[in-house]
C-alpha positions in Angstrom: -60.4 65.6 131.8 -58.7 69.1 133.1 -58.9 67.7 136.2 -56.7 64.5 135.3 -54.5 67.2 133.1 -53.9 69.5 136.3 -53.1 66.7 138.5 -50.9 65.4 135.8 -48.8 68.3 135.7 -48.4 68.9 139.5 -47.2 65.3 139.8 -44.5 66.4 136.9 -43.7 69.9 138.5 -43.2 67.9 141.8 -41.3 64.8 140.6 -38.9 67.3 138.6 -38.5 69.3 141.8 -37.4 65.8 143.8 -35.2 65.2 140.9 -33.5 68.6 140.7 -32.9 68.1 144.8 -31.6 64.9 144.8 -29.3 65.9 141.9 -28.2 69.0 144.1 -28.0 67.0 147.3 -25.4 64.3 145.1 -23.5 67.2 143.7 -23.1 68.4 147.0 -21.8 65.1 148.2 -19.6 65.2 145.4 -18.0 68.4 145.9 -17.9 67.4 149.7 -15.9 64.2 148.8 -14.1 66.2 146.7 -12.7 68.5 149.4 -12.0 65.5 151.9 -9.7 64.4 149.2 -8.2 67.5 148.4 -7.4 68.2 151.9 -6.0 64.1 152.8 -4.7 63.5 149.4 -4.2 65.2 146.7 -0.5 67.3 148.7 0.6 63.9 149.1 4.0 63.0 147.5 3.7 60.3 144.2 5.7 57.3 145.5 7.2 54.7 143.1 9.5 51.7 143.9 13.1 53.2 142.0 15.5 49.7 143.1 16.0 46.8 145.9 19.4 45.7 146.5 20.3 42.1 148.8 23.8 41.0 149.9 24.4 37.4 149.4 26.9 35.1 150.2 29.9 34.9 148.3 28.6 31.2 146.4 26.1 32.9 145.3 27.2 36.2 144.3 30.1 34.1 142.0 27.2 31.8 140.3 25.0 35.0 139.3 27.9 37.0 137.8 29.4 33.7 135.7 26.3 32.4 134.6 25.9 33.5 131.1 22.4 31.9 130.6 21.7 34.8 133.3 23.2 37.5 131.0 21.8 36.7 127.9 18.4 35.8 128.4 17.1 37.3 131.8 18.7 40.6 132.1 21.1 43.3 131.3 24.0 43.1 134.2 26.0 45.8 134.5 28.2 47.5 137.2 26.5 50.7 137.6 27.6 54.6 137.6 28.7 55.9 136.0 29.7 54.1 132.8 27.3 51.2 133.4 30.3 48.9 132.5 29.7 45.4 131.5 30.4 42.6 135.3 33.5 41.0 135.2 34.0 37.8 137.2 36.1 40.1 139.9 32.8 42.5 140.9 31.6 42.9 144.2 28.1 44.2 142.8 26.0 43.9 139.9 23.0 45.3 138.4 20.1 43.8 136.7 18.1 46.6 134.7 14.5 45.9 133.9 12.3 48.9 132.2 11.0 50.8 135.5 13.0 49.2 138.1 16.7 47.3 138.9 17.6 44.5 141.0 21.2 45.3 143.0 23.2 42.1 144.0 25.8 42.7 146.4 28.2 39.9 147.1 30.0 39.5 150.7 33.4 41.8 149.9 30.9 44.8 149.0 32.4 47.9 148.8 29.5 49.0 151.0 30.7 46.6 154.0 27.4 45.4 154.0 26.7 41.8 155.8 25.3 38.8 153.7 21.2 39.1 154.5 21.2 42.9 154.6 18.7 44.4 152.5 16.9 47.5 151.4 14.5 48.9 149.2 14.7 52.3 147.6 11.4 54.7 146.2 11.2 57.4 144.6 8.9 60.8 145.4 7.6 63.7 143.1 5.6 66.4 144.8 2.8 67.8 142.1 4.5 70.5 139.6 7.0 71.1 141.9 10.9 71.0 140.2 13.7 69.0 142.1 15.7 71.5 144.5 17.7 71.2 147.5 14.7 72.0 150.1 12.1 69.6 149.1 10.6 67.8 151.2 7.8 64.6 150.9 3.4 65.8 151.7 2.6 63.2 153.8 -0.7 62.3 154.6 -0.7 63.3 158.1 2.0 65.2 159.6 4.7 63.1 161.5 7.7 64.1 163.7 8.0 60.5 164.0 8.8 59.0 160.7 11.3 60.2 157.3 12.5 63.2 159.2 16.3 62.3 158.4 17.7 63.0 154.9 20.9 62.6 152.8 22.0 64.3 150.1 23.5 61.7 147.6 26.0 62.8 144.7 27.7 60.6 142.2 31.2 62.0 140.5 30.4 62.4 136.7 33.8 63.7 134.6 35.9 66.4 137.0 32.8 66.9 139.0 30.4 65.5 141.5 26.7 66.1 140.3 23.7 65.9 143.1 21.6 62.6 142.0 18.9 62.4 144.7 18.3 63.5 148.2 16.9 60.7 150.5 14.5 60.9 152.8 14.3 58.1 155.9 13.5 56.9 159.1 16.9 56.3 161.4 16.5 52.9 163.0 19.6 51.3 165.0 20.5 47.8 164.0 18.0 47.5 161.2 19.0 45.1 158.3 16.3 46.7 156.2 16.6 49.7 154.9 13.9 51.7 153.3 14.8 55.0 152.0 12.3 57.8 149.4 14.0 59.9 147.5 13.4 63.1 145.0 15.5 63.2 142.1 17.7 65.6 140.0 16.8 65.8 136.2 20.0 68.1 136.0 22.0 64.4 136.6 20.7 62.8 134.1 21.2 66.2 131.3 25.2 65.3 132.7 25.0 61.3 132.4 23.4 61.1 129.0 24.4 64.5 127.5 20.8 65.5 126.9 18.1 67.6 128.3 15.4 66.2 130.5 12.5 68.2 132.2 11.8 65.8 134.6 13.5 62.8 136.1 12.2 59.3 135.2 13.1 55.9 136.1 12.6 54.3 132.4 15.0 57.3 131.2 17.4 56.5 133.8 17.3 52.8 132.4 16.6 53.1 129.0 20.4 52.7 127.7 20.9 49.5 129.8 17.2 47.8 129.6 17.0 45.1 127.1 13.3 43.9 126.4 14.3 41.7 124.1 15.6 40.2 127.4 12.8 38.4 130.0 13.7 40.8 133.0 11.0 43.8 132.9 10.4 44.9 136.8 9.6 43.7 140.1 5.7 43.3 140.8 6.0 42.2 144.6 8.1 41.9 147.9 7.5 39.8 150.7 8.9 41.0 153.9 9.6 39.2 157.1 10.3 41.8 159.7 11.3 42.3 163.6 8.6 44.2 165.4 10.5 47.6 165.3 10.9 47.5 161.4 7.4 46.2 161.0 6.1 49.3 162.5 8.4 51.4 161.1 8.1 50.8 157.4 3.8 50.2 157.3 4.0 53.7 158.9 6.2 55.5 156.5 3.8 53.6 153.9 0.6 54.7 155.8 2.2 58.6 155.8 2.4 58.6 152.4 -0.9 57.9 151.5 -0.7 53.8 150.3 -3.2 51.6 150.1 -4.0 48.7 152.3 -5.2 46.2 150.3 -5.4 43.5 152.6 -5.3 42.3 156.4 -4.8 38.5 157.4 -4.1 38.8 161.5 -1.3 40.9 161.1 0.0 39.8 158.0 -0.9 43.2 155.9 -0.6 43.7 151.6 0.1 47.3 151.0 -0.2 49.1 147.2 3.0 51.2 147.4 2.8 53.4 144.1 3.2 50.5 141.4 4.2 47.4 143.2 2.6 45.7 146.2 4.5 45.2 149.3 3.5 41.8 151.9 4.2 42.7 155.1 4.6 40.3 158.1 6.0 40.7 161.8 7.8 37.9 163.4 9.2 37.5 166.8 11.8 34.4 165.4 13.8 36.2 162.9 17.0 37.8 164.4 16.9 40.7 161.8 14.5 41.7 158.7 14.6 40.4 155.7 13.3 40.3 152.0 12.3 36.4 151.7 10.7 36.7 148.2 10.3 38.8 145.3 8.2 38.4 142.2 9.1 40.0 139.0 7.1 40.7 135.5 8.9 38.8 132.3 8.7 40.3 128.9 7.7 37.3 127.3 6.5 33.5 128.6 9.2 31.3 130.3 9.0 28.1 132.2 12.7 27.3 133.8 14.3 27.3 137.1 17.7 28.6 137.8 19.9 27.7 141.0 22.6 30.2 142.1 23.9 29.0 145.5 21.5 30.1 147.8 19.4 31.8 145.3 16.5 30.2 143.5 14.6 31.9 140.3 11.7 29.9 139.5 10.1 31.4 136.2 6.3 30.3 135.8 5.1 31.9 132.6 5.1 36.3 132.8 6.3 35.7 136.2 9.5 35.4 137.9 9.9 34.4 141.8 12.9 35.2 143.4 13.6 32.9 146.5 15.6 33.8 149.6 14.9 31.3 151.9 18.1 29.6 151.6 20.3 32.1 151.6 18.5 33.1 155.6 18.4 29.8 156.5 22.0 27.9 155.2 24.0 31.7 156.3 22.9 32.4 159.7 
């Protein structure tokens, strides 16, 4: 009976021994995890998709800004900074405002002298408890001399003075017809839009006096890309620097999480210049209706909305 007792409690002493080691051993692997993300990820900037802006052609541009089915149901148009002004049937740009990001349409007579299929697609950056200044800079994942060393400085004229907004951070590349830009911005612009403090910048606080959700329009989920070779490389590396997620590979067709939207990505050696060929956007409420604007189709299939580009590529160029 001791006997059975004794070997009963070595078998417990031992067992609790193995336990306590594997324990330690997963710990350890913990903590080691820990520190391989500490040291690849955690510096790395937060990225968020701020806008996208397309130039049509100038039948489309005048059906988006006169249809008023468009204006009262889908979205808040506007003409932007600094007064957010209601679009006239003259503009040259519009806005549409959803609740985290906007949709910029410029028409062919931009005051940009952008050309009809130019496109771009603008982020924005926060570094961990670090305020906006002048010097910041993005934490990439790995350091790059290669990629988002250029910047601008962008300011926006509010009353008698000219107040800084963001400052930019890119990748120069001649000839491109898609832009992609990152940017850090200013909290002290919006204190001087809206006439009230604000610790930190925000998209939603940017667009809360134009967003409507009683309106379907709420943000873009997706963005299909159709790129040259160059531009291809380019923007899956400046989305590999800053830490996003590939979520999946098809040959060499990739679908990248960049911060909260997801970005398909696919080279091409026919198109003459990149190009956004679709984007799919979340609705505020259910919706089953297709609207034509010249080139321009939105199909609405229930919380989404799919924005088509293929005819304005194919019928301008």
């Amino acid at each position: 009976m001791f006997k059975q007792i004794a070997v009963c409690l070595i078998l417990s002493i031992a067992f609790g021994a193995c336990n306590e080691q594997e324990k330690k051993e997963n710990l350890e692997a913990i903590i080691d995890r820990k520190k391989i993300d500490a040291v690849f990820n955690k510096d790395v900037s937060k990225l968020l998709l701020d806008h996208l802006y397309v130039v049509v052609d100038s039948i489309t541009h005048e059906r988006l800004i006169r249809n008023n089915q468009l204006k009262n149901t889908y979205a808040s148009l506007d003409l932007g900074l600094p007064d957010f002004a209601p679009v006239h049937n003259k503009a040259s740009t519009c806005y549409l405002r959803g609740h985290h990001h906007y949709i910029e349409i410029l028409g062919p007579k931009n005051s940009y002298n952008e050309p009809v299929g130019k496109s771009g697609i603008g982020f924005s950056l926060k570094n961990n408890n670090e305020h906006f200044h002048l010097g910041v800079k993005p934490k990439l994942k790995s350091p790059t001399d290669s990629f988002l060393y250029a910047t601008e400085t962008v300011q926006m004229p509010l009353g008698n003075h000219k107040h800084t907004w963001f400052k930019a951070f890119y990748t120069p590349s001649t000839g491109t017809a898609l832009h992609t830009w990152y940017g850090f911005y200013n909290p002290v612009f919006l204190n001087n839009l809206q006439g009230k403090r604000h610790v930190t910048y925000s998209r939603e606080a940017f667009l809360k006096p134009t967003y409507t959700e009683q309106k379907l329009f709420n943000g873009i989920k997706e963005i299909y890309l159709s790129c040259t070779p160059e531009d291809y490389q380019r923007v899956t590396q400046e989305l590999r620097h800053l830490g996003c997620k590939l979520l999946e590979k098809k040959g060499n067709i990739l679908t990248i999480a960049a911060g909260d939207i997801t970005i398909n990505i696919k080279p091409s050696n026919q198109v003459e210049y990149s190009r956004i060929t679709k984007i799919i956007c979340r609705l505020n409420d259910k919706d089953n209706s297709t609207t034509q604007l010249g080139n321009l189709t939105i199909t609405n299939q229930g919380n989404e909305s799919i924005w088509n580009f293929d005819e304005l590529h194919k019928n301008n160029f």
